[in-house]
C-alpha positions as CSV (number, residue, x, y, z in Angstrom):
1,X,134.1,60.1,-76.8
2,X,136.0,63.2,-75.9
3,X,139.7,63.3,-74.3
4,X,137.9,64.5,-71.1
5,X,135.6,61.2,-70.4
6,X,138.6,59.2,-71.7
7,X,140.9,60.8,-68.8
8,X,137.7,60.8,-66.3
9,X,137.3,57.3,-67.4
10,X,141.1,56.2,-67.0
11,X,141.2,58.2,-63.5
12,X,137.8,55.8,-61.7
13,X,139.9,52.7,-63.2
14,X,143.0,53.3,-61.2
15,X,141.4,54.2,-58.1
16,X,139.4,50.8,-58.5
17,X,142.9,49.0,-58.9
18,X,144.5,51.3,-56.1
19,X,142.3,50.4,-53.1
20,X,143.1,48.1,-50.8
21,X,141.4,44.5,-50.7
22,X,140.4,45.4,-47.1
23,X,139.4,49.0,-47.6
24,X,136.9,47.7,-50.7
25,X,135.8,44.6,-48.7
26,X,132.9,44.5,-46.1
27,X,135.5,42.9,-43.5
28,X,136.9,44.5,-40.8
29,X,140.7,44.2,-40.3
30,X,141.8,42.0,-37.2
31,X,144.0,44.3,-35.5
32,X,141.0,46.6,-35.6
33,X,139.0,43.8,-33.6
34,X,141.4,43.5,-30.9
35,X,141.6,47.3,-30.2
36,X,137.9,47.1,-30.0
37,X,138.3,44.7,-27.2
38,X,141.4,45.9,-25.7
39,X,138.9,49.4,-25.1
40,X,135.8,47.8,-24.3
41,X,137.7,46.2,-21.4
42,X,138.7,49.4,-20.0
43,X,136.0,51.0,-20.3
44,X,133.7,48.7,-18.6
45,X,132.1,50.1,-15.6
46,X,133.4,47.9,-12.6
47,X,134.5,50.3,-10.1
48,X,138.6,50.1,-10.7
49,X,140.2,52.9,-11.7
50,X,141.7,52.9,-15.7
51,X,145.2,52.2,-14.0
52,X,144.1,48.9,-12.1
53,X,142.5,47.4,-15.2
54,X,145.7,46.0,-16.7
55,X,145.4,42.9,-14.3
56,X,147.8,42.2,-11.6
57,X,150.9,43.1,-13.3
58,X,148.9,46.9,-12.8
59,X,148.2,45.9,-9.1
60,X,151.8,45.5,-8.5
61,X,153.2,48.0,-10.2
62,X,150.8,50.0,-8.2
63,X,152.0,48.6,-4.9
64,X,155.3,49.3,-5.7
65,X,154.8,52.8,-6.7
66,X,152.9,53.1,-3.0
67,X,155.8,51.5,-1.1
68,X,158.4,54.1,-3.0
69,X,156.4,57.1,-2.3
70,X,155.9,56.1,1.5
71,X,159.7,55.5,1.6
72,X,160.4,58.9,0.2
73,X,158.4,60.8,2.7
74,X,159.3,58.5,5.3
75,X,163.1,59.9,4.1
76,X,162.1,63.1,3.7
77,X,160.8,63.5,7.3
78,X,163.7,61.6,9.0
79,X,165.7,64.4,6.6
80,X,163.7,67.3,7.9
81,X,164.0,65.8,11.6
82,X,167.8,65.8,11.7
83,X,168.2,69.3,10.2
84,X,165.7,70.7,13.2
85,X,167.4,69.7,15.5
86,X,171.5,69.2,14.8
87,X,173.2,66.9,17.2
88,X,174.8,69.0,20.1
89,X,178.5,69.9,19.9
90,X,180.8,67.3,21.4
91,X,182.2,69.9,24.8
92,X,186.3,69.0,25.5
């Protein structure tokens, strides 16, 4: 044997002890499942929007979001309003 198939040699046994049990194994990794899950949920076709999908925890957050934007244009306008037309000056 020459010095070159002894290094080849030593270089395929360390990559056999260097793997991973679950890279060398036909399992898949549990974390790995749940992702799989966690994305076929949202990607099933049931007419809701990705942002809805969460459950109602997303509903709410949604509602919320709703209720803040109509306040802020609702504030805006009053704003807009009371800049169009200034209150008359008080006459002495």
């Amino acid at each position: 044997m020459s010095a070159k198939n002894v290094v080849r040699l030593a270089l395929q046994s360390t990559r056999q002890f260097s793997r991973s049990s679950a890279a060398s194994s036909a399992e898949v990794a549990a974390g790995y499942k749940q992702l799989k899950h966690i994305q076929a949920k949202f990607q099933k076709p049931d007419g809701k929007p990705v942002f809805l999908k969460g459950g109602p925890v997303d509903n709410v957050m949604f509602m919320v979001t709703c209720v803040l934007c109509l306040a802020g244009i609702a504030g805006m306008s009053k704003l807009i309003y009371q800049l169009s037309y200034p209150p008359k000056p008080a006459e002495e």
